[in-house]
TITI-281497 format. One record per atom (N, C-alpha, C, O): residue number from 1; atom name; x, y, z. Coordinates in steps of 0.02 Angstrom, whole numbers. Atoms other than C-alpha are relative to their C-alpha. Layout:
// TITI-281497
ATOM resi name     px     py     pz
ATOM  NUM   CA      X      Y      Z
...
***
This chain:
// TITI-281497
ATOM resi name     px     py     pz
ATOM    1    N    -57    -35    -29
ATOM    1   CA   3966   3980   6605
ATOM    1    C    -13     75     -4
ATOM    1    O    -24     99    -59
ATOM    2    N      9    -61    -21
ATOM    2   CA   3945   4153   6675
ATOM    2    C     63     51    -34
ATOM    2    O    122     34    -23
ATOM    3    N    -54    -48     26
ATOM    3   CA   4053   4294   6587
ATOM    3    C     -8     84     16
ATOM    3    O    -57    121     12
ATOM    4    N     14    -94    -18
ATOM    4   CA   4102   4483   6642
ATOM    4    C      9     31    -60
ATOM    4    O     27      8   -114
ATOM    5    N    -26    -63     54
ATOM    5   CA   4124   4625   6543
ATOM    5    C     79      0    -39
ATOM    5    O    104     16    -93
ATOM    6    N    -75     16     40
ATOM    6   CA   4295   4585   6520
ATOM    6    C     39    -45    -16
ATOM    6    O    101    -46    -21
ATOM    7    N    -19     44     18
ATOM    7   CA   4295   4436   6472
ATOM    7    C     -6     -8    -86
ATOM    7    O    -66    -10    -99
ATOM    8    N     20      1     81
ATOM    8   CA   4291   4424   6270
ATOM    8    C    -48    -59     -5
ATOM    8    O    -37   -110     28
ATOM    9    N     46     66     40
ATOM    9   CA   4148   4302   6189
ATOM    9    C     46    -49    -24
ATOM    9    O     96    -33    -55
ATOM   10    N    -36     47     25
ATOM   10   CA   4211   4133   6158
ATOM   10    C     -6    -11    -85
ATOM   10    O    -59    -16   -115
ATOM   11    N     17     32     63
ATOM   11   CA   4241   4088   5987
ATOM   11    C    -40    -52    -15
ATOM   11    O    -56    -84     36
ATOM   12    N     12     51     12
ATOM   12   CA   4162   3959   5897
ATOM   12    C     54    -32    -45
ATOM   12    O    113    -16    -41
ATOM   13    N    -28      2     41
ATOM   13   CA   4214   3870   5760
ATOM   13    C      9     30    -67
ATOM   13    O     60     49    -95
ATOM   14    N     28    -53     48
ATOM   14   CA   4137   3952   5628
ATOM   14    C     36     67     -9
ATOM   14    O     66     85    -59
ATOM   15    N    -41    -56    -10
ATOM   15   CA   4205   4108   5683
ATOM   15    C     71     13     18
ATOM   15    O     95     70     20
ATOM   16    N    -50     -9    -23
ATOM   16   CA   4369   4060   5741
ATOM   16    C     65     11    -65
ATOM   16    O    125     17    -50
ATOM   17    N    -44     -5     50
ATOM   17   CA   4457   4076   5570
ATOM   17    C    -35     63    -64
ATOM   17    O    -25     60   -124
ATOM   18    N     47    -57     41
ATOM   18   CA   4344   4233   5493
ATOM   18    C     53     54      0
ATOM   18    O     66     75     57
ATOM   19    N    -39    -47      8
ATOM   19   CA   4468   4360   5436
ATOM   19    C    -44     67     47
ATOM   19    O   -104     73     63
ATOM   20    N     26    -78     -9
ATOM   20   CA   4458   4551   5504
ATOM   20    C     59     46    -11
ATOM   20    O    120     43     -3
ATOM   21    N    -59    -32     21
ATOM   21   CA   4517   4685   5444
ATOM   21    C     15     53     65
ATOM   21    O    -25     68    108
ATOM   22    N    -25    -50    -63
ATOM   22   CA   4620   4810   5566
ATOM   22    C    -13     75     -1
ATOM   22    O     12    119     36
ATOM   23    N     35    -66     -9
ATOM   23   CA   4530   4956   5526
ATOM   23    C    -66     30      4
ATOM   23    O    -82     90      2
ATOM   24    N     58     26    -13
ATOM   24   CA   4360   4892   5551
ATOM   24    C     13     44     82
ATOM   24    O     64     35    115
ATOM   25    N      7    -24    -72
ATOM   25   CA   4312   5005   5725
ATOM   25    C    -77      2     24
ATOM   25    O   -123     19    -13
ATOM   26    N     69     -4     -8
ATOM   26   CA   4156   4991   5828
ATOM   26    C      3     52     84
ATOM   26    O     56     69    111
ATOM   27    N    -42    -55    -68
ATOM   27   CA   4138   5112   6003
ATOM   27    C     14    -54     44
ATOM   27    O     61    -38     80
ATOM   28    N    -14     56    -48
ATOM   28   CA   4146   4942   6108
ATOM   28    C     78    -17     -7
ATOM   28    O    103    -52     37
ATOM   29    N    -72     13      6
ATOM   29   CA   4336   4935   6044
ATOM   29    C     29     69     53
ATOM   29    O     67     76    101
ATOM   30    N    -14    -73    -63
ATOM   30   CA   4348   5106   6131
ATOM   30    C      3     -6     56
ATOM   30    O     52      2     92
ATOM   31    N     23     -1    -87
ATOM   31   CA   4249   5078   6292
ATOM   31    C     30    -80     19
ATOM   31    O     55    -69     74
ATOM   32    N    -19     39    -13
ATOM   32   CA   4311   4885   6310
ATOM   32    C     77     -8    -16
ATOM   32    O    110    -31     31
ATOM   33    N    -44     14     26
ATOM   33   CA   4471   4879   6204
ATOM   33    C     22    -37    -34
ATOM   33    O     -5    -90    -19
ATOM   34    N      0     18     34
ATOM   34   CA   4536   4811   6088
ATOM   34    C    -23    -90     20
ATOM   34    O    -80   -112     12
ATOM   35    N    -25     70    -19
ATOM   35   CA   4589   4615   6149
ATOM   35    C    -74    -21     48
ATOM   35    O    -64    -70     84
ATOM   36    N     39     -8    -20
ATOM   36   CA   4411   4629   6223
ATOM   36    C    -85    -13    -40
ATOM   36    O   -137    -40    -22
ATOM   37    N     65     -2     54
ATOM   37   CA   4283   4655   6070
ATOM   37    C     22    -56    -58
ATOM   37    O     81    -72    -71
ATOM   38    N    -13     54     37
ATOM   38   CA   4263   4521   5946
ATOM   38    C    -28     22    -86
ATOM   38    O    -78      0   -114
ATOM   39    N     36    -15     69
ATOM   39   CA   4234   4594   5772
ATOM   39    C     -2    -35    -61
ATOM   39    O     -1     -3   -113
ATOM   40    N     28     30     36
ATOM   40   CA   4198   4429   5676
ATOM   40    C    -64    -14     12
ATOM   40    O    -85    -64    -18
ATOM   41    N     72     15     12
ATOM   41   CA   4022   4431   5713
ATOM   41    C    -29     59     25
ATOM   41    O    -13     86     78
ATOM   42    N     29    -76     -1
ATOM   42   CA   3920   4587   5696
ATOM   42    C    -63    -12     44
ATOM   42    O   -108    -53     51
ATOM   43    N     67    -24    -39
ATOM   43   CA   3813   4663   5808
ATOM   43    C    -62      3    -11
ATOM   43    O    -46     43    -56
ATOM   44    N     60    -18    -18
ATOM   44   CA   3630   4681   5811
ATOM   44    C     -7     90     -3
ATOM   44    O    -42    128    -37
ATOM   45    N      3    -70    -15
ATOM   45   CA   3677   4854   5881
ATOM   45    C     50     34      8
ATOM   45    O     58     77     50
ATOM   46    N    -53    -37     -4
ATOM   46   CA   3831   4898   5834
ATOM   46    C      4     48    -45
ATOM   46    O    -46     52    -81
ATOM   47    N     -3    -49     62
ATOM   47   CA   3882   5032   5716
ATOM   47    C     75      1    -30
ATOM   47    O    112     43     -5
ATOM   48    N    -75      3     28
ATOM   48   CA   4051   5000   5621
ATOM   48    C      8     62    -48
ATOM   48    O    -39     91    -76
ATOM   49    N    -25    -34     30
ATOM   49   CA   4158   5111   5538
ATOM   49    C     84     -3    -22
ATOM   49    O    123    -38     10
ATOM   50    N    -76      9     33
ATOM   50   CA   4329   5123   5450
ATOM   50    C     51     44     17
ATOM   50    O     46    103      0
ATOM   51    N    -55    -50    -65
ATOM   51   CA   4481   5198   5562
ATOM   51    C     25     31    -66
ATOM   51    O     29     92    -63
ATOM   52    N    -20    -28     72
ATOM   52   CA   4544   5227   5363
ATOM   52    C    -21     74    -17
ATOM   52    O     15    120    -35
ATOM   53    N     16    -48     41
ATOM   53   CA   4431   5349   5316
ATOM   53    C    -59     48     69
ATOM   53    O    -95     98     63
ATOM   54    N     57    -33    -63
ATOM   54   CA   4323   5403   5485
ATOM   54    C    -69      1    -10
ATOM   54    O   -106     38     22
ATOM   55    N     58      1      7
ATOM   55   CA   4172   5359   5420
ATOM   55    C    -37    -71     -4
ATOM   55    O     -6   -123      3
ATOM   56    N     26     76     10
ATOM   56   CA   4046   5214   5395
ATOM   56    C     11    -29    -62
ATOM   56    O     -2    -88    -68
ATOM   57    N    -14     14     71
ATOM   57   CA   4096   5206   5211
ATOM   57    C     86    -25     20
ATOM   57    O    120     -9     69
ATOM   58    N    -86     33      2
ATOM   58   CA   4285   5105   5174
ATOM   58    C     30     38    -40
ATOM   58    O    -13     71    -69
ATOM   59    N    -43    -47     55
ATOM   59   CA   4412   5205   5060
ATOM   59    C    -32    -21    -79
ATOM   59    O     -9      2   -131
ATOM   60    N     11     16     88
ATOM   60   CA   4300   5108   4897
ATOM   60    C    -58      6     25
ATOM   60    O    -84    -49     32
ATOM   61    N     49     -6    -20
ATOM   61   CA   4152   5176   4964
ATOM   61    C    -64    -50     -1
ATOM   61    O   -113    -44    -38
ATOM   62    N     33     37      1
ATOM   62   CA   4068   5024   5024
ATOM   62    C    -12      5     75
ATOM   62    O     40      7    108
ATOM   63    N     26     22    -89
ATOM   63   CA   3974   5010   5223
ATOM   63    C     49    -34     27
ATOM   63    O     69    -86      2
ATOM   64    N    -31     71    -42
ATOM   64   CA   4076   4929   5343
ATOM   64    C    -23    -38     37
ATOM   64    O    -64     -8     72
ATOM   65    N     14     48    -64
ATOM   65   CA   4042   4782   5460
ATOM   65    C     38    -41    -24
ATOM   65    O     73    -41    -74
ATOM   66    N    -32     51     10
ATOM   66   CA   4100   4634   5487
ATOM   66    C     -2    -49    -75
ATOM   66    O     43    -73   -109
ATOM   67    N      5     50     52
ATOM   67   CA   4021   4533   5353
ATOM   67    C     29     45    -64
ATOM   67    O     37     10   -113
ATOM   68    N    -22    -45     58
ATOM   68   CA   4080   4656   5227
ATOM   68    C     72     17    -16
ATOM   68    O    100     20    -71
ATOM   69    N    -71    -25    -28
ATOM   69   CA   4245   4707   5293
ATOM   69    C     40    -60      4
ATOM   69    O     56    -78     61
ATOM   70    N    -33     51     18
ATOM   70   CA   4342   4555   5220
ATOM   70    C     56    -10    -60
ATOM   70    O     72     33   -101
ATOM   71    N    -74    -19     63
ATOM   71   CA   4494   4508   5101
ATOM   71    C    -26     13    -49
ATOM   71    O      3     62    -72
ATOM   72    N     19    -29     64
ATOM   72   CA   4381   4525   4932
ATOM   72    C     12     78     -8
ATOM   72    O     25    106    -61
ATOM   73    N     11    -89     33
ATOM   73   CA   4375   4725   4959
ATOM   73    C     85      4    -20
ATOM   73    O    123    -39      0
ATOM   74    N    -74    -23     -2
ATOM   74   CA   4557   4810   4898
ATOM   74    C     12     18     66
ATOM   74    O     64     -9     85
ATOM   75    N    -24    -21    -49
ATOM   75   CA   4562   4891   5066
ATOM   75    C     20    -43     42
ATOM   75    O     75    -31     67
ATOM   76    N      6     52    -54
ATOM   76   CA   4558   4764   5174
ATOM   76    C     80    -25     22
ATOM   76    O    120    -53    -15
ATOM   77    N    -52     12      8
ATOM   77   CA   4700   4750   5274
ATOM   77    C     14    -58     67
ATOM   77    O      4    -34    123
ATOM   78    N     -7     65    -36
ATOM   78   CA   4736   4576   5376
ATOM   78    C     42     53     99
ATOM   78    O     87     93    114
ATOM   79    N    -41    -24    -69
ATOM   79   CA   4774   4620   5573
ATOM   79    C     52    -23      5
ATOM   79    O     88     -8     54
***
């Protein structure tokens, strides 16, 4: 099945119950929008960052992405 640009990636299963947190940002949330980008499974070539603190570090100075950017950190805040 053929998909545009504005169509979001289908879930799987795997991924369909993967927390994210809501301050997890990548620029594809920008240029596509939100309801658009799927930030339970990390890019290859994305570059995440934390809307929290404006940087690639989280407010407990840890990297963000997806696999990281989950309920264990304190920050982490459920969409």
């Amino acid at each position: 099945m053929a998909t545009d640009a504005t169509t979001p990636p289908a879930r799987t299963e795997a991924t369909a119950d993967v927390p994210v947190c809501r301050r997890l940002r990548t620029k594809m949330y920008y240029v596509m929008g939100r309801d658009h980008v799927d930030l339970r499974e990390a890019s290859p070539t994305g570059q995440y960052w934390c809307s929290r603190t404006a940087t690639v570090l989280g407010p407990d100075d840890v990297f963000c992405s997806p696999q990281v950017c989950q309920p264990h950190r304190a920050c982490f805040e459920p969409e």
